[in-house]
N, C-alpha and C positions, 0 to 999 in steps of 0.2 A: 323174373325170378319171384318166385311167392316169399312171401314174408312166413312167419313162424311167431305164435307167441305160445303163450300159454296159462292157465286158470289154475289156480290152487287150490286144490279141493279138503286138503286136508288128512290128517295120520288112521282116523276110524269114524266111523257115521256119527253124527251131532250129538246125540244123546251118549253117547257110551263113551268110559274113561279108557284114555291110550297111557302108553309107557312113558312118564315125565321124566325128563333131563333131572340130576343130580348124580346124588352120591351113589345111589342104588340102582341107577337107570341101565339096562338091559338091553343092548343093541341090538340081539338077537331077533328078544321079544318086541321091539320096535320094528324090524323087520318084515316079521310073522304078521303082525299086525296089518299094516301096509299089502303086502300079497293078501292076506283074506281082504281086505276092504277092494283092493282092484278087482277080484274075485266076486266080490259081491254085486259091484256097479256094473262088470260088464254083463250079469246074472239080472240086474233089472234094468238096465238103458243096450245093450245089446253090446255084440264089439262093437268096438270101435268103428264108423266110418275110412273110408281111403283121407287120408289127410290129416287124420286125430290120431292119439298114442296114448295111454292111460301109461303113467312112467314112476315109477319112485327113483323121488331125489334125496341128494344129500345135502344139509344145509347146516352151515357154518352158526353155531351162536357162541354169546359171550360163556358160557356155561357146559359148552360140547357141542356134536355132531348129533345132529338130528334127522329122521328121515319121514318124507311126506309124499302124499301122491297128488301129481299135477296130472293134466290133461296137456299138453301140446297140438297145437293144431295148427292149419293154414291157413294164415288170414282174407285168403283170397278164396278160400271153400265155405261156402253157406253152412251147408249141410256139417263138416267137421266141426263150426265154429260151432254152431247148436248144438251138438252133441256136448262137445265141452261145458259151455253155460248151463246146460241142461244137468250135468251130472254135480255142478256146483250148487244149481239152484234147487234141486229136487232129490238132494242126495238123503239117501237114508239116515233114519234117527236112532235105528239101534240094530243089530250083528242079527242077519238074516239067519235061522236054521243051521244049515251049511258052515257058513264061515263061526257059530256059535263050536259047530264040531272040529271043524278044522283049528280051531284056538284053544280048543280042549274044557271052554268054560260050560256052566251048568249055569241056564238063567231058569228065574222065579220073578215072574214080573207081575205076577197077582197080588 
């Protein structure tokens, strides 16, 4: 039986601000968020391999419901596990074109 684990990659590429937990926090737009970011990675690391899953979860904090996207993969598959480390270690630092459109924002990063 293969094993399963899975790599945390995070709510939106490194550089770029996601929907913070509070009073004002927006589960929608946390969401949205999340579908463009999956949209983005498999836009520049390809799908997924047989094995791997780009997944948004739900996660419990002391402050609310939170949601992120993990990689899932089989620990017995080379090629999925890479995939996965690869989308963690090499993941983009700011909202590709596309998912800039798809989130409706307008950047100026001049």
């Amino acid at each position: 039986m293969l094993g399963v684990d899975y790599v945390s990659i995070g709510c939106v590429p490194s550089g770029e601000e996601c929907e913070q937990l509070g009073p004002n926090y927006n589960p929608q737009r946390a969401m949205a968020e999340c579908q463009a970011f999956v949209g983005q990675l498999r836009r520049k690391f390809g799908v997924e391999p047989a094995g791997a899953a780009l997944r948004i979860t739900r996660n419990e904090h002391d402050f609310g419901v939170y949601r992120e996207v993990v990689c899932r993969y089989h620990t017995e598959n080379e090629e999925a596990a890479n995939y996965a480390y690869r989308c963690e270690e090499e993941m983009p630092e700011w909202w590709d074109e596309e998912a800039n459109v798809e989130l409706g924002l307008v950047v100026n990063r001049d």
